[in-house]
N, C-alpha and C positions, 0 to 999 in steps of 0.2 A: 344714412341718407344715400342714395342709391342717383346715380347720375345715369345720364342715355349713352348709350355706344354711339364714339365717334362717329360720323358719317364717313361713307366713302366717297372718297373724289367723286364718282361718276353719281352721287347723290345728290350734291352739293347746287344750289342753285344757280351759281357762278358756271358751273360745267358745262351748263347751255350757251354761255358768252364765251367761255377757254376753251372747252375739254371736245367741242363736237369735232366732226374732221370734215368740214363744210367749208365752202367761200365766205359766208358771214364771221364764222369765227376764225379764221385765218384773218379776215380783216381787222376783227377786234385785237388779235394775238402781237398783227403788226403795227397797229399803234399802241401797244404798252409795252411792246420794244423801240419805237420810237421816243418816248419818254426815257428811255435810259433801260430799261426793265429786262430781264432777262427771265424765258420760262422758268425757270430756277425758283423764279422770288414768286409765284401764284399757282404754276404748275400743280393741282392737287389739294391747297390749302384754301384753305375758307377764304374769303372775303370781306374783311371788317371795314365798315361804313363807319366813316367818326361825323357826325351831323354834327358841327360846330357853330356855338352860334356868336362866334367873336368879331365883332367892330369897334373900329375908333373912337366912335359914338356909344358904345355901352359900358361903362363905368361897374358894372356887376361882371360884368365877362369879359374882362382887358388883361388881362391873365391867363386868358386860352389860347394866345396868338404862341404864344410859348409853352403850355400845358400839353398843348396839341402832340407837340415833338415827343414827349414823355409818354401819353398814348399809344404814339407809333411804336415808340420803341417794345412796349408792352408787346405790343399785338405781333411785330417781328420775332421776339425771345416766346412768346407762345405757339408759338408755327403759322400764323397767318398773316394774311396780307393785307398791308391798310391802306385804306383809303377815303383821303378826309373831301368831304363833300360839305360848304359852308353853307348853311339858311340863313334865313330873315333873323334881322337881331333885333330883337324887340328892346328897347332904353326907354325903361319908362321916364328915367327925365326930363326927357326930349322930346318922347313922340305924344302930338297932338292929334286930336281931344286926348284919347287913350290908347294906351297897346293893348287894351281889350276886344278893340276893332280888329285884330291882327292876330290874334291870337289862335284863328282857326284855321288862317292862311298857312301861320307855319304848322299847323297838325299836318293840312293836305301837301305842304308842300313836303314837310317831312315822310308821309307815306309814299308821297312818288317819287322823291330820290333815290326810295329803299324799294320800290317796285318799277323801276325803270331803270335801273344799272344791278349790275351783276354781285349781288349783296346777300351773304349768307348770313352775317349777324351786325351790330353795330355797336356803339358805344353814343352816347349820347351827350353833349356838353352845354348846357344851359344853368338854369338857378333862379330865375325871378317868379314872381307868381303867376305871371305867364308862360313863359317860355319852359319851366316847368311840365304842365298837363299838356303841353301844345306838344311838345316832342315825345312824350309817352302815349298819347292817343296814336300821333301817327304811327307810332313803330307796331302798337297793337295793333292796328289794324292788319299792318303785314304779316303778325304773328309770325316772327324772328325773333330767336332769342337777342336780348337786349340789357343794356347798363347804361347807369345814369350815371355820370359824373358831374355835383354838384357844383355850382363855382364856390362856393361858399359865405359866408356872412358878409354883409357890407359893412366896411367899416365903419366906427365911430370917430369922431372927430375931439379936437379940443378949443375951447377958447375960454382966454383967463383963466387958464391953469384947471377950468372944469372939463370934464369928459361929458359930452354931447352926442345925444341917438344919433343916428343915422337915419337922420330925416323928422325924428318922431320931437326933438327943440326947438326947430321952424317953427310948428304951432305953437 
């Protein structure tokens, strides 16, 4: 299997927000050193987007408020720079009528976070059957390379010593 040659910084689509030697990006340059950031830590290296779709309110993805850190870390020991950008958190147990309503918002909202900041590839964090295809449509659209990090299975429960679906014993 045959992989693509790195890009060069000055390929990179982030290099239009870092890399120019313009007043627009001196401007961007000095607020991510106002964040604490030093050239050092983007200078050159791609841009990883983590679209995280974790709230208080989602019970499938309450696991990413911390998973997230783990991400980061990844993308720091691979030479890139991360950058977590939170969407819409779709809870289906919550939201009314459906998160089927909603489901397109986070595709488009997920496309323009990745086409409106300085994003060479991302990492994607959702798992329900929306949020799902909503954050893969969007990232296609941008065609950047991409990964899904699933949250994974929703638990089962127990009562009276039986083990109970998650969700599917209600009925």
């Amino acid at each position: 299997m045959s992989r693509k040659p790195r890009k060069k910084p000055d390929e990179l689509r982030s290099h239009r927000w870092f890399g120019v030697q313009d007043l627009r990006s001196f401007g961007h340059r000095s607020r991510v050193k106002q964040m604490g950031r030093d050239a050092v830590d983007y200078a050159g290296k791609p841009v990883i987007a983590i679209v995280n779709t974790w709230s208080d309110i989602n019970p499938c993805h309450f696991h990413f408020k911390e998973r997230v850190q783990d991400v980061k870390r990844g993308i720091w020991q691979a030479g890139g720079y991360p950058l977590e950008l939170p969407a819409i958190s779709l809870s289906e147990p919550f939201v009314k009528p459906s998160t089927m309503m909603y489901r397109n918002f986070l595709a488009m909202e997920t496309e323009e976070l990745l086409r409106s900041h300085p994003i060479d590839g991302v990492v994607l964090m959702g798992g329900c059957d929306k949020t799902t295809p909503a954050l893969l449509m969007g990232a296609i659209s941008m065609d950047l390379p991409a990964i899904f990090l699933p949250a994974g299975p929703m638990l089962r429960g127990n009562w009276g010593g039986r083990q109970l679906g998650s969700g599917s014993d209600v009925w």
